[in-house]
MIGU-462506 format. One line per field, with one value per residue: x, y, z of N, C-alpha, C, O in turn; residue in one letter; residue number from 1. Coordinates in pm, 1 decimal. Layout:
n_east	(X	...)
n_north	(Y	...)
n_up	(Z	...)
ca_east	(X	...)
ca_north	(Y	...)
ca_up	(Z	...)
c_east	(X	...)
c_north	(Y	...)
c_up	(Z	...)
o_east	(X	...)
o_north	(Y	...)
o_up	(Z	...)
code	(a	...)
pos	(NUM	...)
END
This chain:
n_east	(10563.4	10751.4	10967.5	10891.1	10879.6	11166.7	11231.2	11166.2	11209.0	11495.0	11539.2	11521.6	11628.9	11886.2	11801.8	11851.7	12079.5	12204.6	12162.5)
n_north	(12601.8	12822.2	12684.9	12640.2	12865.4	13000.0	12791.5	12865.4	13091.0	13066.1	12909.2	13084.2	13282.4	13127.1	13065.8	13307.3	13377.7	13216.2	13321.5)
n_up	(7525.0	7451.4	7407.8	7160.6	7025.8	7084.2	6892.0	6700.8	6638.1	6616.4	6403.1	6173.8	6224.7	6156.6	5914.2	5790.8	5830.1	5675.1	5418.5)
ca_east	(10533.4	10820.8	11027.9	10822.9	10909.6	11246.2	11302.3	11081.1	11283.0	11616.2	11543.5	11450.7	11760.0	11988.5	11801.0	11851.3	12189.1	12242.2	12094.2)
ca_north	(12710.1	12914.9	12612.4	12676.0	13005.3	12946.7	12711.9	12950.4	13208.0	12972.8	12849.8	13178.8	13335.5	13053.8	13082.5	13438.5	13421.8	13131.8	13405.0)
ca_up	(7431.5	7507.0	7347.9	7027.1	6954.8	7040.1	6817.9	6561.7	6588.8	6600.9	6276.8	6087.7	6244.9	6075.8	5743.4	5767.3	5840.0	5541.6	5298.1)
c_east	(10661.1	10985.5	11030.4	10851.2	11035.6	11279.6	11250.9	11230.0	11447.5	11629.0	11558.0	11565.5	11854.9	11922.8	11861.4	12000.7	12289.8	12220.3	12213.8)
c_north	(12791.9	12803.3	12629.2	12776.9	13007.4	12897.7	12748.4	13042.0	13187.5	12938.2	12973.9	13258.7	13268.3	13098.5	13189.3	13485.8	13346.4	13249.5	13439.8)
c_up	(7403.4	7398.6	7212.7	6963.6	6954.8	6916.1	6657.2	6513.7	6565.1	6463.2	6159.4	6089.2	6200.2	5919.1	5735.3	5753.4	5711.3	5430.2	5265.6)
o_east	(10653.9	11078.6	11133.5	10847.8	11078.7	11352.9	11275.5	11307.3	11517.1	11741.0	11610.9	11610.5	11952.4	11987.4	11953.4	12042.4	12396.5	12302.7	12232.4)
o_north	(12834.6	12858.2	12634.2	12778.3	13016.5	12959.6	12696.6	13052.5	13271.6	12941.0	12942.0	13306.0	13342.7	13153.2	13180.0	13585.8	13386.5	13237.3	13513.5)
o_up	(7288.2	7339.6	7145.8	6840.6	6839.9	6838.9	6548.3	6418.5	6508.3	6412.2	6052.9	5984.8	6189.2	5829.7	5654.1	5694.9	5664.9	5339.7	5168.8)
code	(x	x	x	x	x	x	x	x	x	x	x	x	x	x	x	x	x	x	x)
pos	(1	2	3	4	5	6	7	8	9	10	11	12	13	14	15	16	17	18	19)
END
């Protein structure tokens, strides 16, 4: 689970940082 969000919040934090 703990992997999952990770890799949630991993992803969302690159888009975010692509913006």
């Amino acid at each position: 689970m703990l992997a999952y969000y990770l890799a949630l919040t991993w992803s969302f934090r690159f888009i975010n940082k692509k913006h």
